[in-house]
Phi, psi and omega in degrees: 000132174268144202232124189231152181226122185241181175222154163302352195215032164255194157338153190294134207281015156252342181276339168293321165292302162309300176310031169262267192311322171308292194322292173339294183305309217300297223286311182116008186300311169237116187315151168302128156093016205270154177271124182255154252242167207263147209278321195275309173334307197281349201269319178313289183316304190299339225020096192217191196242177204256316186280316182299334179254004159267338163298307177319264237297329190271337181261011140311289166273020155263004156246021139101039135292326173255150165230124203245108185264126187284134100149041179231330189136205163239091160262167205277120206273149185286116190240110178263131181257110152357157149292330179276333173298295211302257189290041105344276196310308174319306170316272191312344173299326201282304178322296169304328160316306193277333159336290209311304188294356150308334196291321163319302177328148150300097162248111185280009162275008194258108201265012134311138184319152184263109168322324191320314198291346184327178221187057196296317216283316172286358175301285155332311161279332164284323178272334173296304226291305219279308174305347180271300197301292180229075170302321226247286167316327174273359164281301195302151174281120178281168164274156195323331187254352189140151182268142201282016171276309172296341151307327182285297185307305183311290177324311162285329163328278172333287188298326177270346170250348177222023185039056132260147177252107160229152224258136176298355173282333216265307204277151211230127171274136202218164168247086177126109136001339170307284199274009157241045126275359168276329187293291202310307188305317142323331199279279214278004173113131166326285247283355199266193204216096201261127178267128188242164176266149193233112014294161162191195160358075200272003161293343197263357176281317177318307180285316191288335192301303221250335135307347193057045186232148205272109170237141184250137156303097224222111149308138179249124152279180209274033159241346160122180168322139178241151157344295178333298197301314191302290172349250194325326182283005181054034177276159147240346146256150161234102187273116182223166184219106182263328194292301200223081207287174191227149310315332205277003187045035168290143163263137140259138193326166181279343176284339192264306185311302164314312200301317188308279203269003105025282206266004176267328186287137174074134199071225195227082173234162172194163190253126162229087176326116202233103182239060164293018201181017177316310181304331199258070156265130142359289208196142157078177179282159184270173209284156159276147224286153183259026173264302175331332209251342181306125192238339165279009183088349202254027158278142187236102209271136167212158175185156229227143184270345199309348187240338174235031170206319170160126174316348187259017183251110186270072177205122175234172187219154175248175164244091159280067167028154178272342178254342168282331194307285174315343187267346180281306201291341176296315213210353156234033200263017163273336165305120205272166181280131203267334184254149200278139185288359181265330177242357165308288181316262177353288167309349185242003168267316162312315147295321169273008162244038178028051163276357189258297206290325166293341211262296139016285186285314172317311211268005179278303183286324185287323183291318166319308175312289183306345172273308190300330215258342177295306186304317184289334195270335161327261258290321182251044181262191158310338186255044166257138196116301208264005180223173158214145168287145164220117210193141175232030159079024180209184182064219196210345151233173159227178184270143146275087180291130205230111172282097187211152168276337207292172186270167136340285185304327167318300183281336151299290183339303194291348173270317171323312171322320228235010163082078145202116190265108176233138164259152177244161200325302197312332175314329211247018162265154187268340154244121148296353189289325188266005177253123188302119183304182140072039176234141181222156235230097164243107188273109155260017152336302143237057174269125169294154151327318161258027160229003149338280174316318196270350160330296226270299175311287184318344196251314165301313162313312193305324196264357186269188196271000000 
């Protein structure tokens, strides 16, 4: 008899069933020609309904896995699965398994936002406002870089919260920071050599690779990416986050900043400024921007609405120089715009009627809390004594030095054991042999308040012998 264990809260309960049994053949678990239990047998043994496994079963046999013989039942139709297809198929059963079973987990390194705070309602009245309003606009094909009322809005953002003045021609709208580094990479050429910080991003070797464009790794010292380094690796861009560096949480200094561009001036070098996470300083004003300070052009400014409003809102926008501005409208302005004029309008009403700036500051003060209330509850665990904090008052997580012999890898596991996903510092180096051990990566971004202690036990357990 097939006995399936489902959930409440995946796929619709006959696509749980059917993907089963679809697994079941591909894998061979069920043979060509084998009899599958009768829709009311299998549906009693599940405690299920008659109509839900008649829903599987028929679209199991209307792509020919099953085959339905009249007054004799439903069988498993001869189908031969490749060897290599099978474990494929195995595989990827095991992997979603272990997903699913992932879901549960704490991750304190997962930097997504916290949802709860979405601004569903003003979300809302904004886009019915727009669907009444502007029928006619939301029907037009927008141009390539974004419809220009959220270009206006982006731009003034900019000038009153991070003082740059720029022009909305110069910005360009994308659905994601993926893509518009493929513009870029178009825009200045395969041919240039891109320098990335190491530690960093670890997604970003990955996108240039599969572009097919040449990137070098440039070690950082505690002031952030050095000249020196770009020299040697032979780069001609240097893509950095200089406000809030990710993971390690360097500001770079303003001197070091001069130092960059400096060494961007003259000839075909260029800066690609990644101010992801801006909004959210501490304290004091955030640092200016090194496109604000660029008096040669070769800053490309970019920065995401996906970290201060939700990861599943996929827009992000760039700043362009003004002689890359032209080379785009010359040569990639045949590209349809990746974001929907329904939520282009919307995000630019949201902003220009100062619900971003509001919506900003709330979620600014709910991140503050949640940093006092992680550091406080540090201070009066079990690990007091036994850490050190590493943190610049910006962003959205910090380091945690942990005093231990254990390895990294030790202490993952063991939080793993204990439902918690953490990454360590050593994860985002391209050698791991150069990375200061025993640093861990704490995002409070979506920590709740009441599971802080049991973290805070948990991060202690981990380190003892």
């Amino acid at each position: 008899m097939l006995t399936y264990v489902f959930s409440d809260d995946r796929d619709p309960l006959y696509e749980q069933i059917y993907n089963f049994i679809k697994t079941d053949i591909m894998n061979g678990t069920l043979k060509p020609g084998e009899k599958l239990p009768s829709k009311r047998t299998f549906a009693e043994h599940n405690g299920i309904s008659t109509i839900t496994v008649q829903s599987a079963y028929d679209q199991l046999i209307s792509e020919g896995y099953v085959q339905s013989v009249p007054r004799k039942g439903y069988f498993v139709a001869d189908i031969v699965v490749p060897h290599g297809m099978r474990h494929v198929t195995e595989k990827a059963r095991k992997e979603k398994n272990e997903a699913d079973a992932e879901e549960n987990f704490i991750n304190l390194s997962d930097s997504s936002p916290d949802e709860t705070f979405f601004p569903f309602t003003v979300w809302a009245k904004l886009l019915r406002s727009n669907l009444s309003m502007r029928q006619p606009d939301l029907m037009k094909t927008p141009p390539t870089g974004g419809v220009e009322e959220l270009r206006e809005a982006i731009a003034s953002h900019l000038g009153s919260f991070r003082g740059m003045d720029v022009d909305k021609d110069s910005i360009v709208v994308g659905a994601g920071t993926e893509y518009l580094y493929g513009l870029i990479t178009q825009l200045l050429g395969r041919g240039m050599v891109y320098g990335i910080e190491n530690p960093g991003y670890m997604k970003l070797p990955r996108i240039y690779k599969s572009m097919g464009v040449s990137y070098r790794y440039i070690d950082m010292d505690e002031m952030g990416i050095s000249p020196d380094g770009l020299d040697k690796a032979g780069a001609d861009i240097a893509h950095i986050s200089p406000n809030h560096h990710f993971p390690t949480g360097i500001t770079m200094p303003v001197t070091r900043r001069l130092e960059v561009l400096d060494w961007v001036t003259g000839g075909n070098r260029y800066v690609i400024e990644d101010d992801y996470d801006s909004e959210f300083r501490a304290n004091g004003k955030p640092v200016p921007t090194m496109y604000s300070m660029d008096a040669g052009q070769n800053v490309i400014y970019m920065n995401t609405f996906s970290r201060s409003l939700s990861s599943t809102i996929r827009i992000s926008y760039m700043v362009l120089p003004e002689k890359l501005m032209e080379r785009f409208r010359k040569e990639l302005s045949f590209y349809s715009s990746t974001v929907s004029t329904f939520e282009q309008y919307t995000l630019a009403e949201f902003i220009s009627r100062g619900y971003f700036e509001k919506h900003i500051n709330r979620m600014r003060l709910h991140y503050l809390r949640s940093r006092k209330a992680a550091l406080s509850e540090l201070a009066k665990s079990d690990l007091a004594g036994k850490y050190r904090i590493k943190e610049n008052d910006t962003g959205l997580h910090f380091l945690l030095e942990l005093k231990t012999k254990k390895s990294d890898e030790d202490i993952k596991e063991r939080l793993k054991e204990r439902g918690i996903k953490i990454r360590s510092l050593s994860d985002y180096y391209h050698d791991k042999a150069k990375a200061p051990g025993h640093f861990f990566l704490i995002n409070y971004s979506a920590l709740k308040e009441s599971i802080i202690d049991k973290i805070c036990n948990c991060l202690a357990e981990s380190i003892k012998d």
